[in-house]
Backbone bond lengths (Angstrom), bond angles and torsions (degrees), N, CA, C in turn:
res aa  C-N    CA-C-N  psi(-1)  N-CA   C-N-CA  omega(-1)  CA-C   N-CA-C  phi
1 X - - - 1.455 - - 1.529 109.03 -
2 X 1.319 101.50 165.69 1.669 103.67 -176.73 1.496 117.90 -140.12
3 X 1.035 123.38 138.05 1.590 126.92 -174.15 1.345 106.72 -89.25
4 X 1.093 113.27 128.56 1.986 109.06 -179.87 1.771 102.31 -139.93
5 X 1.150 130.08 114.58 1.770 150.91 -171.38 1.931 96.15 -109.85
6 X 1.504 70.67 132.89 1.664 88.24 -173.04 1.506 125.00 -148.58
7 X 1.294 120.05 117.45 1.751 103.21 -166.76 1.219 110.84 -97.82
8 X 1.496 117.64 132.21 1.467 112.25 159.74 1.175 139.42 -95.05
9 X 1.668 132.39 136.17 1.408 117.10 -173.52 1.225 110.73 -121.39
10 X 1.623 112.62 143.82 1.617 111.78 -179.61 1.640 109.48 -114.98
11 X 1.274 111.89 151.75 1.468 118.99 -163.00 1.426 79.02 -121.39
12 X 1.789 99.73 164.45 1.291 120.88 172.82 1.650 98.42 -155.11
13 X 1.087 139.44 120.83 1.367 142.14 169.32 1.867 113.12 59.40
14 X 1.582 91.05 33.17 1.649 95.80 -174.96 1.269 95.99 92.55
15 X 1.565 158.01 -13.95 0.935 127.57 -148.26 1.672 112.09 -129.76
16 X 1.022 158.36 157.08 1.215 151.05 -134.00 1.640 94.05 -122.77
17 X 1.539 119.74 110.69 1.129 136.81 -152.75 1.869 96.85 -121.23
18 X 0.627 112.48 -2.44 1.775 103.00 -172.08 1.663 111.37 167.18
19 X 1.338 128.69 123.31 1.303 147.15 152.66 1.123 130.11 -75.80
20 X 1.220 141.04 128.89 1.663 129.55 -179.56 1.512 97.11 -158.15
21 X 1.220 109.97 134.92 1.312 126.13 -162.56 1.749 101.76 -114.67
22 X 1.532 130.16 126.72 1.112 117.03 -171.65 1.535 106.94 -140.05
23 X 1.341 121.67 156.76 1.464 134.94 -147.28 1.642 95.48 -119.80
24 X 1.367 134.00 133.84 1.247 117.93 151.46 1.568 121.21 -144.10
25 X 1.840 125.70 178.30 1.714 100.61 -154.91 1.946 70.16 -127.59
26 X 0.767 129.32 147.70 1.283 139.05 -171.40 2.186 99.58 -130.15
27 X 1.329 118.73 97.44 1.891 122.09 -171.91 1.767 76.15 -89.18
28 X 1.224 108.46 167.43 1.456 118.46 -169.71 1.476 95.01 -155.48
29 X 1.548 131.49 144.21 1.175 125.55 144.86 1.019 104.67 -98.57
30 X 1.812 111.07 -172.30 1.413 125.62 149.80 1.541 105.59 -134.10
31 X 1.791 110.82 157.17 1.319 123.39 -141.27 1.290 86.96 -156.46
32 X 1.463 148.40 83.49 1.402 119.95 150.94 1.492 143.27 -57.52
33 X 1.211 108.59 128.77 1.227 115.85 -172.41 1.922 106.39 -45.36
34 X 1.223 101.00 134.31 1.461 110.52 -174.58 1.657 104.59 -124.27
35 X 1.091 124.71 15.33 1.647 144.54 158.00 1.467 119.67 -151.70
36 X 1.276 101.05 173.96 1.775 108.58 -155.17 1.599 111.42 -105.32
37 X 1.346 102.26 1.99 1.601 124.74 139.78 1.275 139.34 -62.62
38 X 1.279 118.40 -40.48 1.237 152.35 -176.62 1.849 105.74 -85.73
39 X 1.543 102.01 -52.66 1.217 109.44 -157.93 1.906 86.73 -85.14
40 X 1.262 141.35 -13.81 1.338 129.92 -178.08 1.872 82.99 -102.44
41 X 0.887 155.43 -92.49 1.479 128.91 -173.70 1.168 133.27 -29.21
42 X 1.541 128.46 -27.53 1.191 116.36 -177.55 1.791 117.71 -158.50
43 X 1.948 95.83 52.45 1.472 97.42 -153.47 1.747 109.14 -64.11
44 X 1.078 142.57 0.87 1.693 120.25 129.45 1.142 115.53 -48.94
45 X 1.059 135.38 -66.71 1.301 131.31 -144.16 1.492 137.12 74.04
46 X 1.734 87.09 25.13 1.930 109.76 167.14 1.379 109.86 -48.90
47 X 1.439 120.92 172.43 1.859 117.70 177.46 1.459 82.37 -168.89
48 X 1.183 122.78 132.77 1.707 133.59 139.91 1.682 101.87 -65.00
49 X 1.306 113.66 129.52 1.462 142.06 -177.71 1.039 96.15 -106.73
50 X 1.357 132.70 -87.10 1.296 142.59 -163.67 1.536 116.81 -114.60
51 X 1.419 119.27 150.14 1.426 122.27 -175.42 2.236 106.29 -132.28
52 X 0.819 99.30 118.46 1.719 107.62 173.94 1.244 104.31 -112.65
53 X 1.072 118.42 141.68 1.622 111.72 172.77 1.593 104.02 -172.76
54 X 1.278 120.38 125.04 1.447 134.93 -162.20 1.491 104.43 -155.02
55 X 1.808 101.11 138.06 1.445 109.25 -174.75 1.630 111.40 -83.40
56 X 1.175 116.50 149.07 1.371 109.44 -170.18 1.599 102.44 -95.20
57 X 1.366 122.65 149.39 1.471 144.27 -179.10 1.975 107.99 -70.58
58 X 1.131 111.37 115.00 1.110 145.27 -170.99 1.925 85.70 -58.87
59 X 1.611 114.31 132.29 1.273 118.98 179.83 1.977 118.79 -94.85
């Protein structure tokens, strides 16, 4: 699995209205491609399994 942090910003009239900073857990398999369809879309054969993702609490 992999941890990936990401901030978001919201504008309002050009102007920077709100910050929120967010955390997420990214489970991954792997799958080899077993056709040449598969293997030209996705020659790892990575997959997101699972997705967590929660905003973190303002300090």
């Amino acid at each position: 699995s992999f941890r990936v942090a990401w901030t978001e910003r919201r504008y309002e009239s050009g102007q920077l209205s709100n910050t929120e900073h967010w955390t997420a857990i990214l489970t991954i398999v792997v799958q080899p491609p077993h056709d040449t369809e598969r293997l030209r879309v996705n020659p790892l054969g990575i997959y997101v399994n699972a997705i967590n993702w929660s905003r973190e609490m303002s300090q």
